[in-house]
C-alpha positions as CSV (number, residue, x, y, z in Angstrom):
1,X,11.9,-31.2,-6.4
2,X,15.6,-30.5,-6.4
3,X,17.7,-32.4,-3.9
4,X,20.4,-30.2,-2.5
5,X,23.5,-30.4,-0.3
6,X,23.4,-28.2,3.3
7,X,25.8,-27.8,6.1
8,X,25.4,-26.2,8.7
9,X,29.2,-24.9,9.7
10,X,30.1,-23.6,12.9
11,X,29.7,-21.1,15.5
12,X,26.1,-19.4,14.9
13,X,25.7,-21.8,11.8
14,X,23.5,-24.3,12.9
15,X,21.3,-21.7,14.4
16,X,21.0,-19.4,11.1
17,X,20.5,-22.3,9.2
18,X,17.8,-24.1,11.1
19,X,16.5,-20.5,10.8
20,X,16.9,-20.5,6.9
21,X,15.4,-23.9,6.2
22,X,11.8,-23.4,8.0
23,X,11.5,-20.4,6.0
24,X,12.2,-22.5,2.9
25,X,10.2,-24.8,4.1
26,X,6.9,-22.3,5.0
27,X,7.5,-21.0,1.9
28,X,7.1,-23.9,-0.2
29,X,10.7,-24.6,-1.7
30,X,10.7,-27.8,-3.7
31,X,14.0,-29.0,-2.4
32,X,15.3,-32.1,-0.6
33,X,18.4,-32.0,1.5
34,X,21.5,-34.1,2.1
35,X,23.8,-32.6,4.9
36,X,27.5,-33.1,5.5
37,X,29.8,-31.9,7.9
38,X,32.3,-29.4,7.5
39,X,34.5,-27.1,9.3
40,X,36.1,-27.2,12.6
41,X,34.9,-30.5,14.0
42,X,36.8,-31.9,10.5
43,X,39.7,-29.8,11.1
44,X,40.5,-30.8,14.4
45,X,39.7,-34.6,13.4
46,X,42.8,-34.2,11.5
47,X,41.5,-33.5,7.8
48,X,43.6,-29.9,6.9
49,X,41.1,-29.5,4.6
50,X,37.8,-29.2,6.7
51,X,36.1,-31.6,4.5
52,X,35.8,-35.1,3.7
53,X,36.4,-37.6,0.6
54,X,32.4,-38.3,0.8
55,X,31.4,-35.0,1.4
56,X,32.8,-33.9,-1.5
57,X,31.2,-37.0,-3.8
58,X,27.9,-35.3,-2.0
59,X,28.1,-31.9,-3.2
60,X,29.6,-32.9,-6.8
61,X,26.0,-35.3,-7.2
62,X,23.6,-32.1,-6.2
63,X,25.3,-29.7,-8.3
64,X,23.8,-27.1,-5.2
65,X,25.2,-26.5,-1.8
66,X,24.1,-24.3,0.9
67,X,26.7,-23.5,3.4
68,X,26.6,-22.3,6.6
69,X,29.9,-20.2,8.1
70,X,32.3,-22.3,9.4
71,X,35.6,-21.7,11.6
72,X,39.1,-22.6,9.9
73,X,41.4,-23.2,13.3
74,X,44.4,-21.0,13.5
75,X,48.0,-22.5,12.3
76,X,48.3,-26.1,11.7
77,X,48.5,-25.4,7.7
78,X,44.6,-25.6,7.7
79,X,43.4,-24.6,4.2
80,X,40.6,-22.2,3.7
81,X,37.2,-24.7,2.9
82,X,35.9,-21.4,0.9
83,X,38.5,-21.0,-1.4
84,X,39.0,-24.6,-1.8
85,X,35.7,-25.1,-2.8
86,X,35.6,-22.4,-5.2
87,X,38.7,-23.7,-7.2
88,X,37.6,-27.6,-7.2
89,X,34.2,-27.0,-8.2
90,X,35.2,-24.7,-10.9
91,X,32.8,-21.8,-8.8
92,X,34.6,-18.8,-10.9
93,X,31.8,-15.9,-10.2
94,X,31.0,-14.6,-7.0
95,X,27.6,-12.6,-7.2
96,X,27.3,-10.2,-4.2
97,X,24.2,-7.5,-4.1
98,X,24.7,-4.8,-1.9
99,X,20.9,-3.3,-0.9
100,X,20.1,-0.2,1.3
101,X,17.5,-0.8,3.7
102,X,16.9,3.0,4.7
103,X,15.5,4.4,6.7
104,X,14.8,0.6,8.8
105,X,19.2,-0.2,8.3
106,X,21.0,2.8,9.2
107,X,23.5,3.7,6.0
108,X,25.0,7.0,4.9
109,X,23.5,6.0,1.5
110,X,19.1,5.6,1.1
111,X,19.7,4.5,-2.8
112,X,22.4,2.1,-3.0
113,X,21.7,-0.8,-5.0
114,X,24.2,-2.5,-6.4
115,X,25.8,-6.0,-7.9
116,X,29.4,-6.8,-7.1
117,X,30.9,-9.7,-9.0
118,X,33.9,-10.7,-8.2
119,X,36.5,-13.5,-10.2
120,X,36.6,-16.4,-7.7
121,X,39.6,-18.7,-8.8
122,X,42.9,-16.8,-9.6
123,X,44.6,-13.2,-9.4
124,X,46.7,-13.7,-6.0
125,X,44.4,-15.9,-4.6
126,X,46.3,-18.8,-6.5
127,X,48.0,-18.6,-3.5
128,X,51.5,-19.3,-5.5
129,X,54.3,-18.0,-2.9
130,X,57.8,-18.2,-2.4
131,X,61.1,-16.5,-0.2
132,X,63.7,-16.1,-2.5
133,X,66.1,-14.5,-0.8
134,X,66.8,-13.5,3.1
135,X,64.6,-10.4,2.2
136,X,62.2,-10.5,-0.2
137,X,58.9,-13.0,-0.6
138,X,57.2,-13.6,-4.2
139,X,53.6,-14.0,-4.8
140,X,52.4,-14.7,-8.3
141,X,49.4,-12.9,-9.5
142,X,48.1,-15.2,-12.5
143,X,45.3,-13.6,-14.7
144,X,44.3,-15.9,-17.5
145,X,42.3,-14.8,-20.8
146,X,39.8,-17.7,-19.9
147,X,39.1,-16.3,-16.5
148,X,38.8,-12.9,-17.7
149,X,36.1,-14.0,-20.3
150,X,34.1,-16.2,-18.0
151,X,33.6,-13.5,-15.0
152,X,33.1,-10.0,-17.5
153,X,30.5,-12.1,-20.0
154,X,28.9,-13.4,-16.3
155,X,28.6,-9.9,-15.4
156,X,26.5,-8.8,-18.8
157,X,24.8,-11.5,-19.0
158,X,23.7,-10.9,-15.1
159,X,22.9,-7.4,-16.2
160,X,20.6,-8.5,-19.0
161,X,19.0,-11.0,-17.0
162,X,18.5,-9.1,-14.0
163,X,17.4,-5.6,-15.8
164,X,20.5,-3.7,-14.4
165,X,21.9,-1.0,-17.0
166,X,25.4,-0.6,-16.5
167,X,28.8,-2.4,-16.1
168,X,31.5,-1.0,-14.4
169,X,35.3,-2.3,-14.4
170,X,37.5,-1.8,-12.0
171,X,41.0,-2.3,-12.7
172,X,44.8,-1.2,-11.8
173,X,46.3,-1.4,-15.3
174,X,48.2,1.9,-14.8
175,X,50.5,-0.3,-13.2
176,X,49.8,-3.9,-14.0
177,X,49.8,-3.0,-17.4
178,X,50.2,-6.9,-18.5
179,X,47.9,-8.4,-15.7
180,X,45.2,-5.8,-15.2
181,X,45.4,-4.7,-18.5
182,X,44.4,-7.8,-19.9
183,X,41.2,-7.6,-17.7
184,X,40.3,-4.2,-19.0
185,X,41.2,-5.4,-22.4
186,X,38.8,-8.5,-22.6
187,X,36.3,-5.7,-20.7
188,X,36.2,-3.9,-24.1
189,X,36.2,-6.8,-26.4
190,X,32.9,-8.6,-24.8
191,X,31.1,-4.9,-23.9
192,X,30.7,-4.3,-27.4
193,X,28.7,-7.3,-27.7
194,X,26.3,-5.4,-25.3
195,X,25.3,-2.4,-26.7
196,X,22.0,-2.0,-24.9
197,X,24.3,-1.9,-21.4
198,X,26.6,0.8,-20.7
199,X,30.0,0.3,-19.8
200,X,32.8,2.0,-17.7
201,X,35.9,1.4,-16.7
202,X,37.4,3.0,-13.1
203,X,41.0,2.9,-11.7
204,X,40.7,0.8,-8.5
205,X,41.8,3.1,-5.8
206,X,40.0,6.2,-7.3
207,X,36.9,3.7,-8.3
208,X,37.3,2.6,-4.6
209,X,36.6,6.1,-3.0
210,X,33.6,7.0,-5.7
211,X,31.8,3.2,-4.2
212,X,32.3,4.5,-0.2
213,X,31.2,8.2,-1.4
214,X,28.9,8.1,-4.2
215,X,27.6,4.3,-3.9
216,X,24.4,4.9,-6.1
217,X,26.2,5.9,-8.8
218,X,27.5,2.2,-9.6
219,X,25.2,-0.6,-10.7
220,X,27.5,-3.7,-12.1
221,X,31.0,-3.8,-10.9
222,X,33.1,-6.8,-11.8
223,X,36.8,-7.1,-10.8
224,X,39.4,-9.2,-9.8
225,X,39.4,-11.5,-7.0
226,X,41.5,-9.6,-4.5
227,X,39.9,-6.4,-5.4
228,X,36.0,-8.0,-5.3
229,X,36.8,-9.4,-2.0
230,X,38.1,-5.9,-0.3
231,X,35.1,-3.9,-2.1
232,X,32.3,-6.5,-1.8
233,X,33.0,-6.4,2.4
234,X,33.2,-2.6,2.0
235,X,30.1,-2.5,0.1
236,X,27.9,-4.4,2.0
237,X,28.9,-2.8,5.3
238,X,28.0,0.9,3.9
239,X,24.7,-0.7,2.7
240,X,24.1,-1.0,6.4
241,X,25.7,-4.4,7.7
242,X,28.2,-6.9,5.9
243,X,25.8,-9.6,8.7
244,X,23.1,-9.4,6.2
245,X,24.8,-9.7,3.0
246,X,24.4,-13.3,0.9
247,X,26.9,-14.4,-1.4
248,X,26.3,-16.9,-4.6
249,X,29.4,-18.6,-5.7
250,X,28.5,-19.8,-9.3
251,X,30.2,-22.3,-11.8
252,X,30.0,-24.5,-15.2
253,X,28.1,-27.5,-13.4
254,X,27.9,-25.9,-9.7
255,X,27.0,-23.3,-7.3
256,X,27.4,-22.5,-3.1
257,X,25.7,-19.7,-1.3
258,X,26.4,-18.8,1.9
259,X,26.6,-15.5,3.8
260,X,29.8,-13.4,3.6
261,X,29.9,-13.1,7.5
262,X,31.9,-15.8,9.5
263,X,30.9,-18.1,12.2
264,X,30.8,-15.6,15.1
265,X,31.7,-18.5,18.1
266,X,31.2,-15.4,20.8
267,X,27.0,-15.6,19.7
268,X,26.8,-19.1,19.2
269,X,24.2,-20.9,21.2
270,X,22.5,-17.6,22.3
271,X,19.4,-17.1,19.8
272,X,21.0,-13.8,19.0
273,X,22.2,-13.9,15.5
274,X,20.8,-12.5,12.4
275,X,20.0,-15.1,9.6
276,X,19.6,-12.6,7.3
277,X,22.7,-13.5,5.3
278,X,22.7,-16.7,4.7
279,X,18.6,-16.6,4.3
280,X,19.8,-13.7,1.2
281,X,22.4,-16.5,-0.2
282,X,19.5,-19.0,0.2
283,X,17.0,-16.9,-2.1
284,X,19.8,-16.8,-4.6
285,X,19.9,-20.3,-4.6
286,X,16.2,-20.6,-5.5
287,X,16.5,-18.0,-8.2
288,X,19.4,-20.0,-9.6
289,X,17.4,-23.5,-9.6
290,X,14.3,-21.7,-11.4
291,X,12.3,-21.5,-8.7
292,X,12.0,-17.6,-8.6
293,X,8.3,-17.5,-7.4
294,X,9.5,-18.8,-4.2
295,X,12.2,-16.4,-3.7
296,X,10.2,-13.5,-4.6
297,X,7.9,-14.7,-1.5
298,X,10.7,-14.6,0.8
299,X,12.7,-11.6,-0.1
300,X,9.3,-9.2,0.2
301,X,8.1,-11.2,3.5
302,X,11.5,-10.5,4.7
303,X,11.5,-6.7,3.6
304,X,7.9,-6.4,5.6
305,X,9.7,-7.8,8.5
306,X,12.7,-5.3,7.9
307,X,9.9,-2.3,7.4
308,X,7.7,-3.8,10.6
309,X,10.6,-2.5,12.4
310,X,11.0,-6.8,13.9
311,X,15.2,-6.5,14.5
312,X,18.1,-8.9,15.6
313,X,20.3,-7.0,18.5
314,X,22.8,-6.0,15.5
315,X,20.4,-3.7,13.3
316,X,18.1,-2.9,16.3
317,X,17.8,0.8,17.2
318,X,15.9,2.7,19.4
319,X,13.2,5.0,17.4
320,X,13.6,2.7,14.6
321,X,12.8,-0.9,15.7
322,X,9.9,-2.2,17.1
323,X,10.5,-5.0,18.6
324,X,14.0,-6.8,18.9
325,X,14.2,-10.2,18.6
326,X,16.3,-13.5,18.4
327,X,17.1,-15.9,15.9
328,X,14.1,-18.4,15.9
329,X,11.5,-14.8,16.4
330,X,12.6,-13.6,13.3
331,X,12.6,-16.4,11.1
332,X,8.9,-16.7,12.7
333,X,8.4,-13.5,12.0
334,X,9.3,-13.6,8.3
335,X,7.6,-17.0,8.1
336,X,4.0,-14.8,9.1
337,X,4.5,-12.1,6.4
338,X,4.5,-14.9,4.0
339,X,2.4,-13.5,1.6
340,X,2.5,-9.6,2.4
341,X,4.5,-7.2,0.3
342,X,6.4,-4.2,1.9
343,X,4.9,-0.7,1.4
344,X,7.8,1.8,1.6
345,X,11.0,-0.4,0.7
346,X,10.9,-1.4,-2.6
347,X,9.6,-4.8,-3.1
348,X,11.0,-7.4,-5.8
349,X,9.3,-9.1,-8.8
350,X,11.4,-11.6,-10.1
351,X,9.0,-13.1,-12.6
352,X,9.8,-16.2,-14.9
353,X,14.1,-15.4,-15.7
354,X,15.6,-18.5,-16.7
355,X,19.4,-19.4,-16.2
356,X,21.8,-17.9,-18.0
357,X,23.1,-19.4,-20.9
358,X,26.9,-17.8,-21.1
359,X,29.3,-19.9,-24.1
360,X,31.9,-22.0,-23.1
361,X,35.1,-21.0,-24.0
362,X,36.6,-20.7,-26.9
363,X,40.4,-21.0,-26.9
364,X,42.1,-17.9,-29.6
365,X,44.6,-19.6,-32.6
366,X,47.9,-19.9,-30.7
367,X,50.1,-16.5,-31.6
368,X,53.3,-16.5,-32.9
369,X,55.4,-16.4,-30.1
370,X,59.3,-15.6,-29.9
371,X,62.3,-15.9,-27.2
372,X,63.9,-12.1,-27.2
373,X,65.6,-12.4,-23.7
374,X,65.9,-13.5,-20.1
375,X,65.6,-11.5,-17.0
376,X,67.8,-13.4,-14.3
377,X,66.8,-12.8,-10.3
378,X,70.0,-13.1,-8.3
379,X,70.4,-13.3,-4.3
380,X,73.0,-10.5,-3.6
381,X,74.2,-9.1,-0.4
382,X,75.7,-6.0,-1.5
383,X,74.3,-2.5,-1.8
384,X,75.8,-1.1,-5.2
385,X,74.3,-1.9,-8.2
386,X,77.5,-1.0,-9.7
387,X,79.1,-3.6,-8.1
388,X,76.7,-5.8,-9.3
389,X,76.7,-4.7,-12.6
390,X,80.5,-5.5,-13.4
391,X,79.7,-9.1,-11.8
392,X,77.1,-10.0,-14.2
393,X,78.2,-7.9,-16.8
394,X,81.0,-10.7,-17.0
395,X,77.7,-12.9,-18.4
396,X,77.4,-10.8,-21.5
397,X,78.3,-12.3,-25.0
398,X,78.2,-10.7,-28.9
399,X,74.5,-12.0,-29.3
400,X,73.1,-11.5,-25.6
401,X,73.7,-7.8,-23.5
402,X,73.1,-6.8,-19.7
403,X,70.4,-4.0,-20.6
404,X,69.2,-3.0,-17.1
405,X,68.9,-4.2,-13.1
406,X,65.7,-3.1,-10.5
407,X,65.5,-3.8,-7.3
408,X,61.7,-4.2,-6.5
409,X,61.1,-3.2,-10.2
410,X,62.7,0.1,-9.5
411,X,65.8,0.8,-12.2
412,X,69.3,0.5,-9.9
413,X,71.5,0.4,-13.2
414,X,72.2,2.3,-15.7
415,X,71.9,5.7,-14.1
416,X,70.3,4.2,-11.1
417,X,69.7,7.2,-7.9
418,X,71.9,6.6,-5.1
419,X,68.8,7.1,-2.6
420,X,67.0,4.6,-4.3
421,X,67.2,1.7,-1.4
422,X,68.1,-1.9,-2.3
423,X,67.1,-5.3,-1.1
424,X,69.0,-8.4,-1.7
425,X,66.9,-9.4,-4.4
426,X,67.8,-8.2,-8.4
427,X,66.4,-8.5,-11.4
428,X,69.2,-8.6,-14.4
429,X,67.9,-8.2,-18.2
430,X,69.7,-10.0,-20.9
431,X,68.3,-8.8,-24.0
432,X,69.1,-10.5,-27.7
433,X,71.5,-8.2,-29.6
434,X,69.5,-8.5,-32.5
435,X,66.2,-8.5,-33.5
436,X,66.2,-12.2,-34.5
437,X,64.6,-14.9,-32.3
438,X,66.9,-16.0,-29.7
439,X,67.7,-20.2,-28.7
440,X,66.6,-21.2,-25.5
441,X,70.3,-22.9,-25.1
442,X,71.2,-19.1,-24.7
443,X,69.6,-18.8,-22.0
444,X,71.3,-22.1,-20.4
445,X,74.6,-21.0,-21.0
446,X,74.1,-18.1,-19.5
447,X,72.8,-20.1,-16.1
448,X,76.1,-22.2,-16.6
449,X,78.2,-19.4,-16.5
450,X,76.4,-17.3,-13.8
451,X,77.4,-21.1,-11.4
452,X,80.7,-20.9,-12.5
453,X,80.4,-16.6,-11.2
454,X,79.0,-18.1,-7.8
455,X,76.0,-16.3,-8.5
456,X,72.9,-17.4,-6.5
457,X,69.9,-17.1,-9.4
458,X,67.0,-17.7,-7.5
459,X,64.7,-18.0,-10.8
460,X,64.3,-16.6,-14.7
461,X,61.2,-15.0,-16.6
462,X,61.8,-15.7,-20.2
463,X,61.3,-12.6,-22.0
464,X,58.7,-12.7,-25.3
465,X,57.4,-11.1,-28.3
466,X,53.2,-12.5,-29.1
467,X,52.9,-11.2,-32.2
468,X,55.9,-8.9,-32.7
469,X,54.7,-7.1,-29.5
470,X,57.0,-7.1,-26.2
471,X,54.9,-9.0,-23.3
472,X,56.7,-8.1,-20.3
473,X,56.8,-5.4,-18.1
474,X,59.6,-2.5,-18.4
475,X,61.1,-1.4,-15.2
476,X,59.8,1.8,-13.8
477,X,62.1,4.8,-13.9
478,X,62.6,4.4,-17.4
């Protein structure tokens, strides 16, 4: 028996979950449940985060929590209870399968089948923002070597355990050469550890238009977090609906699934919504727990109810569905096919898999790291980078040099283009006049003369060697 933590959310939650759990229950889960509340009622209580101190103590004693979509109120600084919970609890994979249902779900592609896993914690979704100046806003993408590891080894080791054959990457290190490239890099390093998988690697936009064309031609796709989200929603909605999708969120010492649809207020109450989703999240759960013989019950009941042509208003169709149904009537409907296996979609055998096992990390011996330079962003009103140029050329010393200044990473000086356009926001490189390590007090005295200058530095990026290799990004247009 393994206790667990539900809530039911907001919305149509309560409904698709009450839906959820006497399936589980027909079925025969072995589970026990503790339920908290979360979401909007929490929100509106005055808690910005959605969820309380004790709620939290709940979830971190189960280990598993089955969530139900909840509503985040507009303004107010409420905080997303999603990606809250997927930084606290350390939840750094999310799994999302992506299944045609053809010809029962219409989709523009019979054979997908697919896997997207997605890194859950960093990339932009760090959320680390700031205006600098009257025009331009920063946001810090951070991409770490450990979070890299943990989500690419999750993705082989999810091929192996699940019998898929390939592993695709999708990246933008043609331009993010330092932050996607050290993705794609750590792609390499762990796929040769999998010989028996293939491995690819696709530019993101290109890699984008091959999944909405040519879906079945993808098996494994793991990615960064702001490129998993766009492509998991766009993956599951070509698949036929993004309302019958399930999500597992997976960690060290925890996991949540959910589904990946909100809380949909305009259905709640009416017996109308499709519990499909979070009942897909839920079956992850039981094959995460070891309890696959349960879950392979489920998913082929809920097939033969998919083939029986028994439909929610949202994938009903005339010629196609039988009978259309409510929220309750399906999970009744599911709950009789108990049992039954479908004959024309392909049913599932998930047989005796046992959780993966994937390393903990291993922090690399520290690299021998060196100061070369300092780029210095400045607040400046004026238009010529010329102008700009003389100004903090007055900076400039035997032993540190003005080298270059971009405007949104863009080249403006030397032999800047005068249709280039200009914010008031500049990047000025000071670069070592040697090839010997410079002193961090370089870099302060610099700072102390750019105040005495009146110029408004807004913030510094210390420029280093790892290894005798720059690590920093030129500015395009060089």
């Amino acid at each position: 028996m393994t206790r667990i933590t539900i809530a039911k959310g907001d919305g149509i939650g309560p409904e698709i979950m009450d839906a959820t759990l006497s399936i589980l229950k027909a079925a025969g889960a072995a589970l026990e449940y503790d339920e908290i509340e979360v979401g909007e009622k929490v929100y509106l209580s005055g808690n910005t985060a959605g969820i309380a101190a004790t709620s939290w103590d709940t979830i971190r004693q189960n280990k598993i929590f089955l969530k139900a979509p909840i509503t985040t109120p507009q303004g107010g600084g409420y905080k997303s209870l999603n990606v809250t919970t997927r930084k606290f609890l350390g939840l750094y994979s999310n799994v999302r399968p992506c299944l045609a249902l053809s010809p029962y779900v219409t989709t523009k592609h019979p054979q997908m089948d697919l896997v997207i896993i997605r890194e859950n914690e960093e990339d932009l979704y760090a959320g680390i923002e700031h205006q600098q100046t009257d025009e331009v806003v920063q946001c810090l993408k951070l991409i770490s070597r450990p979070g890299c590891e943990k989500i690419i080894r999750y993705a082989f080791e999810y091929a192996r355990a699940f019998g898929r054959k390939k592993v695709t990457c999708f990246t933008k290190d043609n331009i993010m050469k330092q932050s996607d490239g050290l993705f794609h890099k750590v792609f390499d390093e762990i796929a040769v550890e999998y010989p028996e998988i293939e491995n690819e690697h696709w530019i993101i936009d290109i890699g984008a238009a091959k999944l909405a064309d040519t879906p079945e031609a993808f098996d494994v796709i793991v990615t960064l977090n702001l490129y998993g989200d766009v492509l998991s929603d766009v993956a599951a909605q070509i698949a036929g609906s993004v309302g019958m999708a399930g999500s597992a969120n997976i960690g060290e010492q925890c996991a949540m699934f959910e589904a990946i649809h909100g809380s949909a207020p305009r259905r709640a109450g009416q017996d109308m919504a499709n519990p499909s989703g979070l009942l897909q999240g839920a079956i992850m759960m039981l094959q995460h727990i070891g309890q696959n013989d349960v879950a392979e019950k489920i998913q082929n009941a809920w097939l033969k109810t998919i083939e029986d042509g028994i439909h929610t208003y949202d994938i009903h169709k005339e010629g196609i569905s039988s009978q259309k149904v409510g929220t309750q009537a399906f999970a009744a409907a599911i709950i009789e096919r108990l049992g039954q296996q479908p004959q024309v979609l392909k049913s599932v055998t998930y047989g005796e898999s046992k959780p993966m096992q994937l390393p903990k990390y291993k922090r690399p011996v520290a690299k021998s790291k060196t100061l070369h330079g300092v780029d210095l962003f400045v607040h400046w009103s004026g238009d010529q980078p010329d102008e700009l140029a003389k100004k903090v050329n007055l900076l400039s010393d035997p032993d540190m040099n003005l080298t270059m200044i971009t405007n949104r990473g863009i080249k403006v000086w030397p032999e800047g283009f005068s249709e280039t356009f200009c914010t008031d926001h500049w990047r000025c490189r000071f670069k070592s006049s040697t090839s010997a390590e410079m002193s961090k007090v370089k870099i302060i005295q610099l700072l102390q003369k750019a105040n005495a200058l009146e110029l408004d530095v807004i913030k510094t990026e210390n420029l280093y060697h790892f290894d005798g290799e720059p690590a920093f990004s030129l500015g395009q247009g060089q």
